[in-house]
SENU-397822 format. One record per residue: residue number from 1; z negated, y, x negated of N, C-alpha, C in turn; residue in three letters. Coordinates in Angstrom, 3 decimals, always signed. Layout:
<sites>
  num      n_pz      n_py      n_px     ca_pz     ca_py     ca_px      c_pz      c_py      c_px  residu
  NUM         Z         Y         X         Z         Y         X         Z         Y         X     ala
...
</sites>
This chain:
<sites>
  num      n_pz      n_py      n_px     ca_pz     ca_py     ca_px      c_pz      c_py      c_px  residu
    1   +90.142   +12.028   +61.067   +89.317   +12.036   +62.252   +88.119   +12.963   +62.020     unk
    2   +87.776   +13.767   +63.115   +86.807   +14.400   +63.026   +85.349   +13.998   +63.004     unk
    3   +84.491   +14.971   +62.623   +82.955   +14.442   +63.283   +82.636   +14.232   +64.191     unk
    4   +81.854   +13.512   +64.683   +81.407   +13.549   +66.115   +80.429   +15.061   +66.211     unk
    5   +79.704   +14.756   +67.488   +78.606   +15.839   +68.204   +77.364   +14.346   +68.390     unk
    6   +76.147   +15.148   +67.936   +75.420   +14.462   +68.634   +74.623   +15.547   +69.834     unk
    7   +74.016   +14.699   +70.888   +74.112   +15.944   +71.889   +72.110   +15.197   +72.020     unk
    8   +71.301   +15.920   +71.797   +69.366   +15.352   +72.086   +69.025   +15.840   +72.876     unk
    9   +68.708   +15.237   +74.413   +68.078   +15.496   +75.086   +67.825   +14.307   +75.838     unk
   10   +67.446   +14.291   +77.126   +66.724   +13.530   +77.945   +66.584   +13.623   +79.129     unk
   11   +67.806   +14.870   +79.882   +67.960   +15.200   +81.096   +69.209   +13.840   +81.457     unk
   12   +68.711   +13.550   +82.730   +69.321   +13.049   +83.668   +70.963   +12.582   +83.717     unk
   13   +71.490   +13.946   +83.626   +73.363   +13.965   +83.667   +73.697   +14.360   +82.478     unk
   14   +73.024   +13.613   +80.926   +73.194   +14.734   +79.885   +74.696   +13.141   +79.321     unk
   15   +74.202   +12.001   +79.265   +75.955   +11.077   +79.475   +77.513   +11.560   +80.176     unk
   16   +77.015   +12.593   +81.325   +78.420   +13.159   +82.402   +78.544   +13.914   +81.541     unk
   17   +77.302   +14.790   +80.892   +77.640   +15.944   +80.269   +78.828   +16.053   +79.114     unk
   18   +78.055   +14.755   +78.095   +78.844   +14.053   +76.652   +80.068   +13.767   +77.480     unk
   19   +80.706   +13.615   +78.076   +81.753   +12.859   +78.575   +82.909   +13.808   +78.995     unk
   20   +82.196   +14.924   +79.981   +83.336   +15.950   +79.970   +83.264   +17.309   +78.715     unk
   21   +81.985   +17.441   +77.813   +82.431   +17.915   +77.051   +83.138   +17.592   +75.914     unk
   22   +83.232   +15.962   +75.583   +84.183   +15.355   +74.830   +85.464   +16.072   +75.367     unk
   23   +86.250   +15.388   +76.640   +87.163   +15.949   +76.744   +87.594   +17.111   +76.929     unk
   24   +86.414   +18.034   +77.151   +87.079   +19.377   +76.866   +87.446   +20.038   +75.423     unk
   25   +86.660   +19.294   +74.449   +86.700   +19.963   +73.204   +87.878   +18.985   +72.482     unk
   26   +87.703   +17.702   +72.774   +88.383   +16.745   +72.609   +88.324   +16.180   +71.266     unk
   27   +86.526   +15.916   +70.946   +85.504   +15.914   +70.294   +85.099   +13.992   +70.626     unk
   28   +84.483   +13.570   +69.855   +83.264   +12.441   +70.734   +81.887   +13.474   +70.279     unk
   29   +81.719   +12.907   +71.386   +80.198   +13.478   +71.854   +78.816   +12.268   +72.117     unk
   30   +78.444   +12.073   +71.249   +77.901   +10.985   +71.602   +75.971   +11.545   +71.693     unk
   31   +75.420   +10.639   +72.884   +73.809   +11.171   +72.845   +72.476   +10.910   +72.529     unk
   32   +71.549   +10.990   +72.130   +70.039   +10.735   +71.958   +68.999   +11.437   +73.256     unk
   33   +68.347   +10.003   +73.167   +67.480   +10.588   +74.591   +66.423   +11.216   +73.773     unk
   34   +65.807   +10.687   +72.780   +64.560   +10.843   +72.314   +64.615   +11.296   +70.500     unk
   35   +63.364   +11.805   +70.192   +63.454   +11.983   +68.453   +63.908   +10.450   +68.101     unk
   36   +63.187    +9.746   +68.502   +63.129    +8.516   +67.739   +64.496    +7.880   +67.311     unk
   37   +65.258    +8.076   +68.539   +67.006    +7.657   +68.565   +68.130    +8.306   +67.740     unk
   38   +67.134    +9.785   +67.893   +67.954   +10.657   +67.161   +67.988   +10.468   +65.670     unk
   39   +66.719   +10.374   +65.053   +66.587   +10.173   +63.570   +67.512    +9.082   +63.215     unk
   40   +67.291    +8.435   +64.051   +68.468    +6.923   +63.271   +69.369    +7.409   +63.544     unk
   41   +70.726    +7.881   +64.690   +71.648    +8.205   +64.676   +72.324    +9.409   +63.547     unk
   42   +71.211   +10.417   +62.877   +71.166   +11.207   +61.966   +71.430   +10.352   +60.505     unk
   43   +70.391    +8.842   +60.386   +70.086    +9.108   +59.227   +71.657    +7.789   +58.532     unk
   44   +72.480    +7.395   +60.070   +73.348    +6.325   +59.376   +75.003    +7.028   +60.245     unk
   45   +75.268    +8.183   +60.981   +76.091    +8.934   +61.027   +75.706   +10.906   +60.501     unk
   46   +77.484   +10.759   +59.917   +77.257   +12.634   +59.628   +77.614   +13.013   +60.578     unk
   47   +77.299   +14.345   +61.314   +78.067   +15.039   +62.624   +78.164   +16.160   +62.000     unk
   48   +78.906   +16.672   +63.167   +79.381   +18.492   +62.140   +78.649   +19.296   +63.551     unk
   49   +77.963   +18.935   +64.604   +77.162   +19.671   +65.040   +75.990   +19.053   +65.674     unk
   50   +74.760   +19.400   +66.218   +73.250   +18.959   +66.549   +72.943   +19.539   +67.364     unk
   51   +73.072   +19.432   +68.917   +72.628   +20.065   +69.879   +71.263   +19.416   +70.418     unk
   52   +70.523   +20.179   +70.437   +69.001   +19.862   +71.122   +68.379   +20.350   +72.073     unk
   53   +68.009   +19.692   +72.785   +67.649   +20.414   +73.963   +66.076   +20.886   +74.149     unk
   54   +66.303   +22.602   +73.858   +64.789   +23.444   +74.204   +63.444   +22.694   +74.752     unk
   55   +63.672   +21.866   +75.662   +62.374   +21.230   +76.009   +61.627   +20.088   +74.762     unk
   56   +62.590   +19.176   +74.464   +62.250   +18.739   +73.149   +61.774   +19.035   +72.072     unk
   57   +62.592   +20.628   +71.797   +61.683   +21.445   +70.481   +60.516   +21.715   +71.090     unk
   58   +60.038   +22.369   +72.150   +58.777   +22.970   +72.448   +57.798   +21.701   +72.782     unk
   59   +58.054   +20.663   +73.419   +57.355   +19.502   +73.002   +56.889   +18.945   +72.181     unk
   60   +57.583   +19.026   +70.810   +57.502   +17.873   +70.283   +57.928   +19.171   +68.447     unk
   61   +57.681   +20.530   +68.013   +57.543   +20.876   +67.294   +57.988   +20.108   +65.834     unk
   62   +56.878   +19.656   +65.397   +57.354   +18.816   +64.044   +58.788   +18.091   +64.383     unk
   63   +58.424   +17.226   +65.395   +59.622   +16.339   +65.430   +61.118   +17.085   +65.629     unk
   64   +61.371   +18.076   +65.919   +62.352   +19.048   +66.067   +62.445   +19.618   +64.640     unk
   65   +61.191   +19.666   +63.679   +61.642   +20.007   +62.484   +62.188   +19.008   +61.617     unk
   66   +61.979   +17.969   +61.888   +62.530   +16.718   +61.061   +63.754   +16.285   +61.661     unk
   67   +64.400   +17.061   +62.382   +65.924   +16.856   +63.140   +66.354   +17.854   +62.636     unk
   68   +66.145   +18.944   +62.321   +66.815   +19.928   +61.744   +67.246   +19.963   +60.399     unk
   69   +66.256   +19.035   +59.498   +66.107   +18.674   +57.783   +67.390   +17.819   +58.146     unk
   70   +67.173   +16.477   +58.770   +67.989   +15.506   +58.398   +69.364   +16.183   +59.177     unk
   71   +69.543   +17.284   +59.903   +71.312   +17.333   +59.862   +72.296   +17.533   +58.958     unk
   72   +71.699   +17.721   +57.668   +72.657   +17.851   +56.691   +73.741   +18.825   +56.677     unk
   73   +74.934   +18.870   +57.080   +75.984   +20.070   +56.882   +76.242   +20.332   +58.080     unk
   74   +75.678   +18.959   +59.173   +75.684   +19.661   +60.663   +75.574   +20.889   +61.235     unk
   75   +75.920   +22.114   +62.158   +75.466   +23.028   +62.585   +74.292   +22.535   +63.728     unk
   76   +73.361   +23.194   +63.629   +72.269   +22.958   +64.846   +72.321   +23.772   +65.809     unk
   77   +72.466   +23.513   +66.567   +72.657   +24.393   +67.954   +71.313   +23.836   +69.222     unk
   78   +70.358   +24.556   +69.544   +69.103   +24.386   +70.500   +69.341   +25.388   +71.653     unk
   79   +69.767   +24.644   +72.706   +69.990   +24.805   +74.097   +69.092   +24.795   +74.804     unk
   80   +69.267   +25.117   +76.170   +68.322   +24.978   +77.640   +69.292   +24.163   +78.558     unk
   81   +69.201   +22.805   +78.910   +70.389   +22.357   +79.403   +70.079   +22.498   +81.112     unk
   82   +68.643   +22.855   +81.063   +68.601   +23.240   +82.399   +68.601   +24.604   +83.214     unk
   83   +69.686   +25.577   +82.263   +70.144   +26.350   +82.533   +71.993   +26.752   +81.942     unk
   84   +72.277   +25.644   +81.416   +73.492   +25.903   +80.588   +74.726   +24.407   +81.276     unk
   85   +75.293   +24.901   +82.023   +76.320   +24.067   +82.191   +77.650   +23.690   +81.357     unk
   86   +78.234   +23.225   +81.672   +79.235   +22.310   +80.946   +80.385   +23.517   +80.370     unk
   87   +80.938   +24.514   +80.782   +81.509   +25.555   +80.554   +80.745   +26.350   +79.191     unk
   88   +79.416   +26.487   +79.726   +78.967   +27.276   +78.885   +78.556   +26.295   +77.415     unk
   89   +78.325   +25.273   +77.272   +78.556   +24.491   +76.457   +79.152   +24.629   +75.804     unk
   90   +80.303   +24.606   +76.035   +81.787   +24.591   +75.488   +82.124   +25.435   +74.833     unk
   91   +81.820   +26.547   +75.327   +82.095   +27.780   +74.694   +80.712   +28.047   +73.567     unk
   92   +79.416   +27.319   +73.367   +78.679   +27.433   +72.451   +79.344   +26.657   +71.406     unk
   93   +79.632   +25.325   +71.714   +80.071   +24.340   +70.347   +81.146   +25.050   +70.279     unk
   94   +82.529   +25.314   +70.478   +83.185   +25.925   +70.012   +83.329   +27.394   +69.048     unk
   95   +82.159   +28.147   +69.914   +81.828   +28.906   +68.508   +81.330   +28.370   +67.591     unk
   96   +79.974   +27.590   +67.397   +79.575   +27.295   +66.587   +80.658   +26.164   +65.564     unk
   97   +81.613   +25.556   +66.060   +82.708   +24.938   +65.014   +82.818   +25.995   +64.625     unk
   98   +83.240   +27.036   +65.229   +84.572   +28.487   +64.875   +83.918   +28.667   +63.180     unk
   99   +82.881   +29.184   +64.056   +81.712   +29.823   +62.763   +81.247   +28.680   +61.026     unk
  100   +81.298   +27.273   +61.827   +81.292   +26.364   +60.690   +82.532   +26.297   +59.999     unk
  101   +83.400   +26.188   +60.352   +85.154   +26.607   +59.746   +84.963   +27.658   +58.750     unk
  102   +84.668   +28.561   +59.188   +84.747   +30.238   +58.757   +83.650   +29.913   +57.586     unk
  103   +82.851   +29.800   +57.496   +81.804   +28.986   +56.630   +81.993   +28.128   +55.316     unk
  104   +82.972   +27.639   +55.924   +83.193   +25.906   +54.844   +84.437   +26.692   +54.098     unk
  105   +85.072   +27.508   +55.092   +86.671   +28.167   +54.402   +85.933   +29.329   +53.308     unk
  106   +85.009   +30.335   +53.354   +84.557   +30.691   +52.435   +83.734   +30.610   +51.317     unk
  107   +83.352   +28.996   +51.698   +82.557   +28.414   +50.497   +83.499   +27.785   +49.741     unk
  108   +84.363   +27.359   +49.727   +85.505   +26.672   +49.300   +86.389   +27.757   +48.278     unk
  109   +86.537   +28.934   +49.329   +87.188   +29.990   +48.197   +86.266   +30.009   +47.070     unk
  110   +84.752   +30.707   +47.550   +84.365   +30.816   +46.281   +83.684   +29.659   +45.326     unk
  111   +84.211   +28.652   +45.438   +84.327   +27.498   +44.658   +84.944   +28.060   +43.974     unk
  112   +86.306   +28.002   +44.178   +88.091   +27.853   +43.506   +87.744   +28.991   +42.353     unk
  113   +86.864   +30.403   +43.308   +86.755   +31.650   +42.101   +86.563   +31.143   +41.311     unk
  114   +84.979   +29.969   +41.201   +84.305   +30.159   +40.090   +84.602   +29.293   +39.150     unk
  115   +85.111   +28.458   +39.794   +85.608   +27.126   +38.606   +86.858   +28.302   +38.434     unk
  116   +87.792   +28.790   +38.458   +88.929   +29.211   +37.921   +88.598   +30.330   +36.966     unk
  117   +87.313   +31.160   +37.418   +86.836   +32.212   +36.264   +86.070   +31.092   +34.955     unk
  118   +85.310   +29.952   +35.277   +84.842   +29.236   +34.296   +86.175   +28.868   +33.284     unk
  119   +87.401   +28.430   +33.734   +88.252   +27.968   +32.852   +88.604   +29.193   +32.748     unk
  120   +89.269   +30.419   +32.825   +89.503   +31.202   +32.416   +88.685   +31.227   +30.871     unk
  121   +87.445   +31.523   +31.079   +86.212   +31.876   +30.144   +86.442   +31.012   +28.995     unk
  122   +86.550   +29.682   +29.463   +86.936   +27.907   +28.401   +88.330   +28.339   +28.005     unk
  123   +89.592   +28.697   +28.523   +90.650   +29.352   +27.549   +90.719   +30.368   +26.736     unk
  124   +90.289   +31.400   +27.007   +89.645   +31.902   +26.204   +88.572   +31.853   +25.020     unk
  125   +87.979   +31.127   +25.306   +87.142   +30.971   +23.957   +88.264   +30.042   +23.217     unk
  126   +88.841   +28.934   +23.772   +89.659   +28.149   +22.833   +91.018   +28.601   +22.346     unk
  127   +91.513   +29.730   +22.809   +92.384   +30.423   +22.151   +92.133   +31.295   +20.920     unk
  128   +91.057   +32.226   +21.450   +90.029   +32.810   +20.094   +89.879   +31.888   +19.197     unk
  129   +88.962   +30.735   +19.258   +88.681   +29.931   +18.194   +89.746   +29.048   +17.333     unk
  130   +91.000   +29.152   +17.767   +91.856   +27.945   +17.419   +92.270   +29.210   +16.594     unk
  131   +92.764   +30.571   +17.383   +93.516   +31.410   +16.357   +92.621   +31.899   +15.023     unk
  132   +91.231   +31.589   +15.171   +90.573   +32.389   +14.008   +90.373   +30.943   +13.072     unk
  133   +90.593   +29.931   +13.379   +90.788   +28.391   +12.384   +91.847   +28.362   +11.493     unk
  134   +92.780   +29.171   +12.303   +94.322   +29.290   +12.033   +94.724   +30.550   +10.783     unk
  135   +93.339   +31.361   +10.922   +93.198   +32.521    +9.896   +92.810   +31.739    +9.111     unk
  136   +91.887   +30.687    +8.526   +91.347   +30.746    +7.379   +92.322   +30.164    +6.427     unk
  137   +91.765   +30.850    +5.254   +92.883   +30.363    +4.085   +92.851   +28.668    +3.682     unk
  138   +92.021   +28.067    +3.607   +91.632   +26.789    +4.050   +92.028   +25.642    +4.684     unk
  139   +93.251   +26.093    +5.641   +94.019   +24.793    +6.213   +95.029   +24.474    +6.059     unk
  140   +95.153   +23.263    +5.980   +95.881   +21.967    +5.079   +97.577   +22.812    +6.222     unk
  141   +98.510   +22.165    +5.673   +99.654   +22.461    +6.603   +99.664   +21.872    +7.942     unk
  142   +99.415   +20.501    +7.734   +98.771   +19.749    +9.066   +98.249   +19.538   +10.314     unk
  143   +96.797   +20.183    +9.604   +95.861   +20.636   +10.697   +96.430   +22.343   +11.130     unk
  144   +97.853   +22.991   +10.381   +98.167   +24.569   +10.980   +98.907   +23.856   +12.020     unk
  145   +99.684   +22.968   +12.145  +100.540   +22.491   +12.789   +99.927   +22.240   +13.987     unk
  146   +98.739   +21.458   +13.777   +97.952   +21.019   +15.074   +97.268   +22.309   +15.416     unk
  147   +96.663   +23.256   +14.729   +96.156   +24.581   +15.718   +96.980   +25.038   +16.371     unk
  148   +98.330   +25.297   +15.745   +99.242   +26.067   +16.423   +99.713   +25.536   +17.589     unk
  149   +99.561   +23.866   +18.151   +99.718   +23.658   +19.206   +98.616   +23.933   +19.865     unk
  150   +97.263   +23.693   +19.761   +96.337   +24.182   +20.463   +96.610   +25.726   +20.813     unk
  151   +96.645   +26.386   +19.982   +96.934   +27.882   +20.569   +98.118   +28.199   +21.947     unk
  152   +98.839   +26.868   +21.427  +100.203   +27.545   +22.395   +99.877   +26.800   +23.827     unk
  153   +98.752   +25.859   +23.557   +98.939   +25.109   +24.988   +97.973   +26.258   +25.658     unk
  154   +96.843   +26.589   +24.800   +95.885   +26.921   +25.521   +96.506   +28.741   +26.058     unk
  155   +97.518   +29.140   +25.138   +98.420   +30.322   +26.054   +98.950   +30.081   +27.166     unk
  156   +99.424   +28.833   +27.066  +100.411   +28.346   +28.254   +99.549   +28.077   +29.681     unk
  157   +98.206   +28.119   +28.964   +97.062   +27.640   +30.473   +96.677   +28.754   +30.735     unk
  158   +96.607   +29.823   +29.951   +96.281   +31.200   +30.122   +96.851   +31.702   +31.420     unk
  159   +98.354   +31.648   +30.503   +99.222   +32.675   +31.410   +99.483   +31.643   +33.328     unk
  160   +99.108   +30.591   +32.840   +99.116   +29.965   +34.336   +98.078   +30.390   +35.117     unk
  161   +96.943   +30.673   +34.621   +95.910   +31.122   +35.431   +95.904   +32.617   +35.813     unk
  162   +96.550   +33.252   +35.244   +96.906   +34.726   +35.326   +98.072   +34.872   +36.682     unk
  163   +98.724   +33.774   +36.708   +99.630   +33.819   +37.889   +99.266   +33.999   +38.974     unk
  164   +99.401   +34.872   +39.622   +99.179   +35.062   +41.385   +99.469   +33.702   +42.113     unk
  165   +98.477   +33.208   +42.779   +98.532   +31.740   +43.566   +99.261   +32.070   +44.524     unk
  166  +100.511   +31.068   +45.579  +100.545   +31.246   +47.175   +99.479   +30.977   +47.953     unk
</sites>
């Protein structure tokens, strides 16, 4: 299940609003009239977007900055709802998902890089080090037995990471 929307404002038809832009996005959309409603709805649900409505920020300054801290991975999106109808809505949260997608999908890759260049780096050193243990004149038959599996596993993780992913 997805995130919800929380939608802050305090106009009149902004419930009709939540209601057909739920079903257009096919989203819940749920609303805050005021900061005060909003902070709690922030601070005991996550949403993946924060729409606010322009009159509120210019009112109420700080309090628009302490809605913006607490959205967390939310996108914030600050509207004029008394110039932006239900269409045009739609087509804002939907970019702004588009753009949070596009976002989360390239933070994620370069996760995968860096943890996969970190183990790269960690097989490598433990292949080096097992094979230069394996040089010294110094080890029992035993412990060659046990490097030499370390060496071969840590080849075997090598060459897996060297593999082209699907």
């Amino acid at each position: 299940m997805s995130q919800p929307i929380l939608m802050i404002t305090a106009f009149d038809g902004c419930e009709e609003c939540a209601a057909q832009l739920s079903r257009q996005l096919g989203l819940i959309v749920e609303t805050a009239s005021s900061r005060k409603t909003a902070l709690i709805a922030l601070r005991h649900t996550e949403y993946c977007l924060v729409i606010v409505d322009e009159s509120l920020v210019e009112a109420d300054p700080a309090g628009a900055e302490l809605i913006w801290k607490l959205c967390g991975l939310a996108v914030p999106l600050q509207v004029n709802y008394a110039i932006s109808g239900v269409p045009r809505l739609a087509r804002d949260i939907r970019a702004a998902l588009f753009r949070r997608d596009m976002e989360k999908s390239l933070a994620m890759r370069a996760a995968a890089t860096a943890i996969e260049n970190d183990l790269r780096s960690t097989v490598a050193g433990l292949l080096l080090h097992s094979q230069l243990a394996l040089a010294e004149p110094a080890v029992s038959p035993a412990l060659t037995r046990k490097l030499k599996i370390v060496c071969e596993l840590a080849g075997n993780l090598r060459e897996q990471l060297t593999r082209p992913q699907l």
